[in-house]
BAFI-3210 file (N, C-alpha, C; in Angstrom, 3 decimals, decimal comma, padded with zeros to 6 digits):
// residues 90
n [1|2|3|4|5|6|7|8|9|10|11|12|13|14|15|16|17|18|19|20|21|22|23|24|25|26|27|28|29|30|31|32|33|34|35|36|37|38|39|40|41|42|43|44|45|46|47|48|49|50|51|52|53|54|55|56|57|58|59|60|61|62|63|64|65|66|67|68|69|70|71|72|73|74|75|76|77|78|79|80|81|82|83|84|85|86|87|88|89|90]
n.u [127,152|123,838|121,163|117,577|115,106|111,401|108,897|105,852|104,367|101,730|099,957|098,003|096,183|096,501|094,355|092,013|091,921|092,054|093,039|096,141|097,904|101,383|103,546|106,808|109,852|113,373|116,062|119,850|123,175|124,120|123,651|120,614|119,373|116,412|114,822|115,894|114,456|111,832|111,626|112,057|110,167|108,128|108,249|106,581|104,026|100,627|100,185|099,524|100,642|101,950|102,329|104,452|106,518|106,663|108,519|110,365|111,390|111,656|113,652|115,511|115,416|116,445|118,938|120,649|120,071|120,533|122,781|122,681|123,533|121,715|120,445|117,854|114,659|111,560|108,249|104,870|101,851|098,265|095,145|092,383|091,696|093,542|096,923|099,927|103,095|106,105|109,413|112,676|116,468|119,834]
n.v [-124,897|-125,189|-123,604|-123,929|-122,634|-122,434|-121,052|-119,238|-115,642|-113,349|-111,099|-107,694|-106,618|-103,510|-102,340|-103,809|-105,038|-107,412|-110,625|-112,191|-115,267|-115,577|-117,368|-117,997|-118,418|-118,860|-118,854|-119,638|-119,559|-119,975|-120,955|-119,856|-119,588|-120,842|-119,780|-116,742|-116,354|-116,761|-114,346|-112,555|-112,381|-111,922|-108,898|-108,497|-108,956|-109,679|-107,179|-104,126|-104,418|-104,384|-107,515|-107,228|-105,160|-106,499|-108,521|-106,947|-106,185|-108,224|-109,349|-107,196|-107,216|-109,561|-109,543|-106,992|-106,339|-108,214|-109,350|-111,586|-113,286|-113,694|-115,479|-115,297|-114,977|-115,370|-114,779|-116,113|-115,677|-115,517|-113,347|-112,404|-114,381|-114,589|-115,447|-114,338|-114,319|-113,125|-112,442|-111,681|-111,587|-111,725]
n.w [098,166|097,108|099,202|100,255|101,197|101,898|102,911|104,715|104,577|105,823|104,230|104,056|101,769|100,608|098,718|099,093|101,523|101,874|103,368|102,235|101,368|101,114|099,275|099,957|098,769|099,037|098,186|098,772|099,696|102,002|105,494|107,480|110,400|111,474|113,306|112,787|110,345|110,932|112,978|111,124|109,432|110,804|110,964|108,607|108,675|108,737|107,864|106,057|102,314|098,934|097,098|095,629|096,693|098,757|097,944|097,365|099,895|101,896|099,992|100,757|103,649|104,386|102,967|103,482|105,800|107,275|106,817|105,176|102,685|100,006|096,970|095,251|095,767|095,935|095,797|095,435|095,151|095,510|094,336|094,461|092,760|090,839|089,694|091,085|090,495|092,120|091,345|092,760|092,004|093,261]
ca.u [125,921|122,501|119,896|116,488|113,813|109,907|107,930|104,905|104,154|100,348|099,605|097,026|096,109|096,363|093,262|090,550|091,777|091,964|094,246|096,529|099,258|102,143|104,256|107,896|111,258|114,678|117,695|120,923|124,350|124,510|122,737|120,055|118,502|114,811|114,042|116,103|113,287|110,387|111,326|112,024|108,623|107,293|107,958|105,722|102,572|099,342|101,006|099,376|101,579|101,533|103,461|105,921|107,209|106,786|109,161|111,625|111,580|112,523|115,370|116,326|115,561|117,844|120,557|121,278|119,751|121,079|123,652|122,124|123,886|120,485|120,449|116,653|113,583|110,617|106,748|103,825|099,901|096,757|094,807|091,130|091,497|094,894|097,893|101,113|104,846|107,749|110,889|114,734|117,595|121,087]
ca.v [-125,666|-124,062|-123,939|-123,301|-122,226|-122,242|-119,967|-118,043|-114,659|-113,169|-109,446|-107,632|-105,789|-102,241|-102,136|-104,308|-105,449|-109,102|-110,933|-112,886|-115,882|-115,549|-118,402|-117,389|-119,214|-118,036|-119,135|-119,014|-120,504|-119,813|-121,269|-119,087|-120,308|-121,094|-118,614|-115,714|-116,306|-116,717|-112,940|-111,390|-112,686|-110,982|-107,649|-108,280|-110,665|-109,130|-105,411|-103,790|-104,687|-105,330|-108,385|-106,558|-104,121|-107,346|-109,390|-106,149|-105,450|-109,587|-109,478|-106,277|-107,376|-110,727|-109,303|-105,798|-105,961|-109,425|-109,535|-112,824|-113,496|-113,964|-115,332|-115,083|-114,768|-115,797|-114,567|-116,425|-115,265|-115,629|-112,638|-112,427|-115,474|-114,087|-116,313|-113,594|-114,735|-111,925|-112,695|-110,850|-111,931|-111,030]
ca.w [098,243|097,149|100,286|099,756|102,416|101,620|103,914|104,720|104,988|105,485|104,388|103,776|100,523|100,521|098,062|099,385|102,499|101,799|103,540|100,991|101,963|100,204|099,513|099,605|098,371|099,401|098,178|098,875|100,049|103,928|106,420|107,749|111,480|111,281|114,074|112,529|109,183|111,756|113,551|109,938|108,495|112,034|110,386|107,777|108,858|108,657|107,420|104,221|101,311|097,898|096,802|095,025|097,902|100,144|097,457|097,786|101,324|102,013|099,899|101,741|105,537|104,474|102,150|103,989|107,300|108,146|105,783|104,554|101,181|098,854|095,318|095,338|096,597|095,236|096,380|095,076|096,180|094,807|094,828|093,712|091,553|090,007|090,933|090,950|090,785|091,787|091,630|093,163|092,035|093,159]
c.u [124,742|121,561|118,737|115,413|112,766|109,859|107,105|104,454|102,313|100,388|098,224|097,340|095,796|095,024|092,168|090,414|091,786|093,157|094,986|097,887|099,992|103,256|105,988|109,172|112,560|116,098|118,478|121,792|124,610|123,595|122,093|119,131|117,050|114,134|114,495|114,742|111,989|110,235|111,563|110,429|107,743|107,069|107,326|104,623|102,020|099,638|100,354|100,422|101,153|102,488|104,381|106,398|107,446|108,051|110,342|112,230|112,213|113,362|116,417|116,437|116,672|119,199|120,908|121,312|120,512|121,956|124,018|122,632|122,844|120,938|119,403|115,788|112,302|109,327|105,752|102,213|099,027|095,943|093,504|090,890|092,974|096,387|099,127|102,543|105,744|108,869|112,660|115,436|118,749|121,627]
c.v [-124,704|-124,636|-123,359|-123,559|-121,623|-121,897|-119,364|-117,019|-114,491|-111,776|-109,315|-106,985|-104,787|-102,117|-102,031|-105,201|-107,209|-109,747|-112,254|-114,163|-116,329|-116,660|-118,086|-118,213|-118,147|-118,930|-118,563|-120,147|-120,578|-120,697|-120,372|-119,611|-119,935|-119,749|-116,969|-115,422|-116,193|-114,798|-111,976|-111,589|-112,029|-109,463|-107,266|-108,630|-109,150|-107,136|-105,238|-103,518|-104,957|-106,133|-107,830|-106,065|-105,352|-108,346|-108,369|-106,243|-106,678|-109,336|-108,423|-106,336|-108,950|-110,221|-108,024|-105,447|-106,578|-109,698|-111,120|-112,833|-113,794|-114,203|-115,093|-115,456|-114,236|-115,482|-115,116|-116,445|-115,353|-114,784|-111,999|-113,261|-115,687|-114,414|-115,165|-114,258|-113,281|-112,867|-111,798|-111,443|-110,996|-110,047]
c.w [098,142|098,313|099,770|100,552|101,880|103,184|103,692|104,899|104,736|105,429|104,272|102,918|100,859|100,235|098,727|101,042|102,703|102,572|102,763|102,083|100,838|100,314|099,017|099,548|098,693|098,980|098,345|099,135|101,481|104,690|107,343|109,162|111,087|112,082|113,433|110,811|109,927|112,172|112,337|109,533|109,729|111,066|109,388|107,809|108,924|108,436|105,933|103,719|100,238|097,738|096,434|095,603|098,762|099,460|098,075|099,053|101,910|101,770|100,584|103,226|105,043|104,326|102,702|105,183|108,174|107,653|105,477|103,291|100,256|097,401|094,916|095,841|095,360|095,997|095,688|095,653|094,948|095,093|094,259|092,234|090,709|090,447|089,962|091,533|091,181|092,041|091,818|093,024|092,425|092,226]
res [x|x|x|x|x|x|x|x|x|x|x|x|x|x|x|x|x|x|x|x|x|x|x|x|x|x|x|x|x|x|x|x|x|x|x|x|x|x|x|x|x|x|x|x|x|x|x|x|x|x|x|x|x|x|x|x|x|x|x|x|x|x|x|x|x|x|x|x|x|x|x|x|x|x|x|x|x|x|x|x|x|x|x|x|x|x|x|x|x|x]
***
C-alpha cells in the first residue's frame, strides 16, 4: 500500500534570512507515527537551510536514522517570488 504524509517544515535561508515554509510530501509503504514526523521535523524548524540540503537531510533522518523505508520526498517553498520543487527518490 502507498502512504503519503504532507507536512511542514520552517527554515531559514542561509542568504537573506527569510524564513521560508516548506511544504513536504513523503511517501512510502510503512506506517510512520505522526509524532515520530513531528520530533524529526524538530531537527530542522527554524535552522538555516537551503531547500536542497533540507530535501537530503529528510530523506536521510527517515531512511537511515529511523530506518523509515522512503520512496520519496518531496519539498516545495516559495522563495522571493520563486516557487522551488526538490525531489529524492529511492
Amino acid at each position: 500500500m502507498k502512504i503519503t504524509y504532507n507536512f511542514n517544515v520552517i527554515c531559514v535561508c542561509p542568504n537573506d534570512g527569510e524564513k521560508i515554509k516548506y511544504d513536504v510530501t513523503l511517501e512510502t509503504e510503512v506506517t510512520i507515527m505522526v509524532e515520530d514526523i513531528l520530533n524529526m521535523c524538530m531537527n530542522f524548524a527554524y535552522k538555516e537551510k537551503f531547500q536542497e540540503d533540507l530535501t537530503e537531510e529528510l530523506y536521510h533522518e527517515f531512511q537511515e536514522v529511523n530506518c523509515y523505508p522512503v520512496n520519496k520526498i518531496t519539498t516545495r517553498g516559495t522563495h522571493q517570488g520563486v516557487t522551488i520543487v526538490c525531489e529524492k527518490d529511492l
